[in-house]
N, C-alpha and C positions, 0 to 999 in steps of 0.2 A: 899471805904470800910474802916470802921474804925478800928484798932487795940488796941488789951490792952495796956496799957501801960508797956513798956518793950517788948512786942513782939516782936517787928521787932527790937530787937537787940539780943533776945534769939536765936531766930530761924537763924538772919544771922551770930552770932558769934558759934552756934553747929555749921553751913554748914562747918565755916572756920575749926574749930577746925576737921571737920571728914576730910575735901580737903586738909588745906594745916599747920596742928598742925604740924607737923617736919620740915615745910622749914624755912632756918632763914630771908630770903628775897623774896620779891613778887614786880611784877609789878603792877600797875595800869592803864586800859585804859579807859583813864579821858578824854570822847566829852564835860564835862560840863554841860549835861542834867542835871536833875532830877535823874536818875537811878544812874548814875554812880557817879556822889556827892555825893549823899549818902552812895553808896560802896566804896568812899573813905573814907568818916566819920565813920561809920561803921567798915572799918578795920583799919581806927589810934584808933579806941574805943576799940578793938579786942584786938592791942596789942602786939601782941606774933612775929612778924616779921618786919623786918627795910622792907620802901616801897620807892617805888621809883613812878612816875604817868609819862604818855606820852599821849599827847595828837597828834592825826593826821589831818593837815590841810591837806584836799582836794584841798580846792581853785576853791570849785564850786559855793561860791556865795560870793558874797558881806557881807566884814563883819567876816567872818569866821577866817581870822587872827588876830582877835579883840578877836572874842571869844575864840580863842587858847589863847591869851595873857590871858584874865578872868581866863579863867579855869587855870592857869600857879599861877595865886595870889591865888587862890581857894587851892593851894596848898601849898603855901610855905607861907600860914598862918595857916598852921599845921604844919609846917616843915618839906613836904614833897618836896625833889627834882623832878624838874619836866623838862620835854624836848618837845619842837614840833617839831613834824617830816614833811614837806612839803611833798607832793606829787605831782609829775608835771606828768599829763597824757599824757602818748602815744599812739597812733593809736584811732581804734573806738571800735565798737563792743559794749554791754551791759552797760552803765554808770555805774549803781548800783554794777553789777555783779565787775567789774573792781575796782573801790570803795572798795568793798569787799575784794579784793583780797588785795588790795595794803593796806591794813589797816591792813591786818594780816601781810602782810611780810614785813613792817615795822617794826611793832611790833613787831615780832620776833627777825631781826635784831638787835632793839635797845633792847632788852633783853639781845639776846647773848652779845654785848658787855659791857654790864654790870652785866654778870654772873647771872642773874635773874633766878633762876628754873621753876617758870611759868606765868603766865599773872591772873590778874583776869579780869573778861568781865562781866559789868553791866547786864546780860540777867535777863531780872523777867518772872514772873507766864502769864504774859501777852504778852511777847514773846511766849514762849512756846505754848501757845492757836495760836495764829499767825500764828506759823511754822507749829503746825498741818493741821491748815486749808490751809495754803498754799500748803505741801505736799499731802492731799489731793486733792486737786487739781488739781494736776501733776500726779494723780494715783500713788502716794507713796508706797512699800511694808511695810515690819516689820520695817526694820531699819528707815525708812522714819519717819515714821507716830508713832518711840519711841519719837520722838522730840530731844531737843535739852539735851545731857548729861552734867553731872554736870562736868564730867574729861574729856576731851580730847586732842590728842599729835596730832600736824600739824605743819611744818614749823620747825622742830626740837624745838615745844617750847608745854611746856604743859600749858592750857587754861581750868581755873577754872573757873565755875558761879553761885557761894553761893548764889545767890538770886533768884534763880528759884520756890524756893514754896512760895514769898514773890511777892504781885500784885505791879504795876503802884499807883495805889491810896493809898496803904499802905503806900510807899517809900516819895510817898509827903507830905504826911498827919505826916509822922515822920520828915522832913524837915519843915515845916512849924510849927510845934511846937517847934523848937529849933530855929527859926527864920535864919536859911541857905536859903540862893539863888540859883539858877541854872536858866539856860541858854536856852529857851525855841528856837528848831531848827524852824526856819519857815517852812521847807520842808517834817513837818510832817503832813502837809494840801493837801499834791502833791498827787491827788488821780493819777495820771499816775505812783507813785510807787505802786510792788502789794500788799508792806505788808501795806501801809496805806491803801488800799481796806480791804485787810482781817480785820485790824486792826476798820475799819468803816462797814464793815460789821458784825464781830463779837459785836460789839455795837447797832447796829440797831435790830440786832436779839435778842440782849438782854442773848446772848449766859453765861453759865457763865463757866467765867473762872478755879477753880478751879476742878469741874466735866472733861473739856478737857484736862486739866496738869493730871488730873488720868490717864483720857485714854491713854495719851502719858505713864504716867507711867505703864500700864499696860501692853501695848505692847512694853514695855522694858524690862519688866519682860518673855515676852515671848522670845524675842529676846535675853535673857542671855540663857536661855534653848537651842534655838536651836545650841547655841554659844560652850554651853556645847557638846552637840551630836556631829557637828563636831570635837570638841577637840578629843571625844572619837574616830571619824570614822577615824583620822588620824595618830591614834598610832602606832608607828610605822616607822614617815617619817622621810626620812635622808636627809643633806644637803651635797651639795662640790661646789666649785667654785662658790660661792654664788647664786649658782641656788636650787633650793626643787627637793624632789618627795616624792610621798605620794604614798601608797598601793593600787595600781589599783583594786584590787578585792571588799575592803570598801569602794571606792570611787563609784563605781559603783554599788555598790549595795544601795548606801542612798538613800534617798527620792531626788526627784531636788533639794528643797531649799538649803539643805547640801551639795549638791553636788557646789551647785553656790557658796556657803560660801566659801566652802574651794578652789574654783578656785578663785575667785577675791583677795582673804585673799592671797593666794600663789602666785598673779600679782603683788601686792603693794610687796609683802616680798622681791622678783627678785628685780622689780625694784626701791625701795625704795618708790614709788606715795606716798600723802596722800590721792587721793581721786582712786575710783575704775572707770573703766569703766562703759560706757552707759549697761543698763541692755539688751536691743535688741541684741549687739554684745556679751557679755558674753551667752545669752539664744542659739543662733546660737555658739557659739563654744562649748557649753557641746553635743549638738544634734551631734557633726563631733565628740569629742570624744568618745561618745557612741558606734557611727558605725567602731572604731578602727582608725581614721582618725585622722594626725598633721593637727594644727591651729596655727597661730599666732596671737597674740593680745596682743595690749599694749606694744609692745617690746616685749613682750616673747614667744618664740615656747614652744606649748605643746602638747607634744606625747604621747601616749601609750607605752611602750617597758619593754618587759619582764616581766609583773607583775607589774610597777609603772607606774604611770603617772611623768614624767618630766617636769619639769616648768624650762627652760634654757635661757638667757636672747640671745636672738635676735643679733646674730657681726653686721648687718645692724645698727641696733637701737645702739649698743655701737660706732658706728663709728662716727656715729652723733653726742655724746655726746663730748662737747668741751673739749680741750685737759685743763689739769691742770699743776701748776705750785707751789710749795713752799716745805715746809717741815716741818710736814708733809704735805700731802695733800691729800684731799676726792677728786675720781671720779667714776663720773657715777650713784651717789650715793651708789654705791655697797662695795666700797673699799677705805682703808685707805694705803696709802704710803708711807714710811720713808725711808729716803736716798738720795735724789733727793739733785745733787750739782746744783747750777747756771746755767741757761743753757738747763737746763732738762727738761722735760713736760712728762706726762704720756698721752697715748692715747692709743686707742685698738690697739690689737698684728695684729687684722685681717687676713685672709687665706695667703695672699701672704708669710708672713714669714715660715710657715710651715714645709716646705719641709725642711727645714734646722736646726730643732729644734725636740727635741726628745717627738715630743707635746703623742706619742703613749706611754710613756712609764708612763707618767702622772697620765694614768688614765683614760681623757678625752676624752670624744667627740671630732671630729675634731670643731663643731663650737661652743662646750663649750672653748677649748681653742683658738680658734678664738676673744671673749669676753673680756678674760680674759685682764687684763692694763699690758701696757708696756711702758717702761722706751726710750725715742726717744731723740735726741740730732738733730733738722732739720730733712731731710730725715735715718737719721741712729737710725738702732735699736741697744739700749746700752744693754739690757736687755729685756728678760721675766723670772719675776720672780718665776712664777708658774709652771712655764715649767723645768728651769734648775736655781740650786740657783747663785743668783747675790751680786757680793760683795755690802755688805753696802746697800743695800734694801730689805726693809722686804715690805711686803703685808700682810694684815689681812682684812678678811671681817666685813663689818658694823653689820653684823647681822649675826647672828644663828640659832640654834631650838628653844631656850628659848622667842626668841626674835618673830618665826611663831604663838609659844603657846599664848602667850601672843595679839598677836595682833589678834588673832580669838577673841578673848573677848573684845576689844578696839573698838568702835565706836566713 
């Protein structure tokens, strides 16, 4: 597809200016394609924030360390610093899917330690047709089938993709007129992955792309509205002990979809997740709260009681959660802890401690404060500081209501 001249830097330098015009530094996740070259070129063109590039070596084919090193010059002939990150695979299960995964918490990683606000990720207009039709295929709902957003928070890192309304043949066709190279992956011939099916499928049919990035955008546009309705049908909820509850009479009177929104939305909030549970097991837990009946799921128990629905995270599932050590120090992902000397570890209070703790005067549920982190030195409890105050340790949760509100509208 050919472009004006100047297009494809007007349109990818608005994206940046409306994503990420107040941050003073950004990552880049530089494979050395085609895409992502040019969204490095592109934002040292841009301008407005210092950048940093990382490249991730898989180490699943021949070569690939060659091309982390290219893509490495690719950069610091802009004068961008640049890092590879190895990844060495463990156990089995899904190649791609694992892939995946270890590319973003990488990435995240090497952000956080270098103070990065967010990542930008090469996706174009031609992903996004992709991802439709792939979710499609999987029988994808609203959220599915909005495709891939331009903002998103996972891994504690936020993930920007300024080139979404910008095609695959735009991005070369602008590289090739400035005489830039990139790094063509052989493993985009591998019809055993699905998005090069979809990806050769949607070429065979002649599909075009821009009409399917509508429809994603279209059912994102619906998908803000229903986002909206929940917000409304939860006014109202309160937090403690980093568990929700939401107004059992709104909640039960929404329509399903809203009702599922604000259950999964209030699963990630307990337990920090980024991604929600399978939809089968959420669809079976609204049905058991419907009939007045507790459920667990995902770590969290969730009840009816008194007028609210309860989202309280699970003491089984906190117990599991490995113990932590430093200062401060995040566990469980629910909770932040200062004070911890040498020595110390935070892990759940659990039942056993109970009886000997004034956990009834708290406030709490017995296995809300069950949940809640305590302060252990080996087998000895130093501390629960939620229960009764403890010199020299404070607790604060990760999250609040600002932080519920918020993430109803966040995909």
């Amino acid at each position: 597809m050919a472009a004006e001249p100047g297009a494809v830097e007007t349109r990818a330098h608005a994206a940046l200016d409306r994503l990420a015009g107040d941050l003073p530094a950004l990552g880049i996740a530089l494979s050395g394609g085609g895409d992502s070259v040019a969204l490095m070129h592109l934002a040292q063109g841009w301008g407005r924030a210092r950048l940093l590039a990382a490249t991730v070596d898989h180490g699943l084919r021949a070569g690939s360390a060659d091309e982390a090193r290219q893509a490495g010059q690719a950069a610091a002939a802009l004068g961008i610093p640049h890092e590879t990150l190895p990844w060495h695979r463990e156990g089995g299960g899904n190649l791609m899917a694992a892939a995946r995964e270890a590319r973003l918490r990488l990435l995240a990683d090497w952000a956080g330690r270098h103070g990065l606000p967010a990542v930008l990720l090469g996706h174009t207009q031609d992903d996004q047709a992709e991802t439709l039709l792939m979710r499609l295929a999987r029988g994808a709902g609203v959220d599915g089938l909005s495709g891939m957003a331009a903002r998103r928070a996972a891994q504690g890192t936020i993930w920007l993709r300024p080139l979404l309304a910008i095609s695959r043949a735009e991005l070369r066709g602008w590289l090739v007129a400035r005489g830039i190279g990139w790094i063509d992956d052989p493993s985009n011939e591998r019809e055993d992955f699905q998005r090069i099916r979809a990806r050769k499928a949607l070429a065979g049919l002649e599909l075009p792309l821009s009409q399917l990035a509508q429809s994603a955008a279209n059912l994102a546009m619906a998908r803000d509205a229903l986002s909206h309705y929940a917000a409304q049908a939860a006014e109202g909820a309160r937090s403690r002990a980093a568990g929700l509850s939401l107004p059992l009479p709104a909640f039960l009177a929404a329509p399903s979809e809203i009702r599922r929104r604000l259950l999964v939305t209030g699963l990630r909030f307990v337990t920090g997740g980024d991604y929600p549970p399978r939809r089968a097991p959420v669809l079976h837990a609204l049905d058991e709260l419907a009939q007045g009946r507790q459920v667990t799921l995902d770590g969290v128990i969730a009840r009816p009681r008194e007028g609210w629905l309860q989202l309280l995270r699970e003491p089984a599932a906190s117990a599991r959660t490995a113990p932590a050590t430093g200062d401060p120090v995040v566990w469980d992902h629910r909770w932040r802890i200062r004070g911890l000397a040498p020595g110390q570890e935070v892990r759940a209070l659990g039942h056993d401690p109970l009886p000997g703790l004034p956990w009834r005067d708290s406030g709490l549920s017995r296995d809300e404060a069950a949940a809640t982190p305590a302060v252990w030195q080996g087998e000895a409890l130093l501390a629960a500081p939620l229960l009764e105050p403890a010199a020299n340790v404070s607790v604060e949760p990760l999250r609040g209501l600002p932080d519920f509100r918020a993430m109803l509208y966040v995909h």
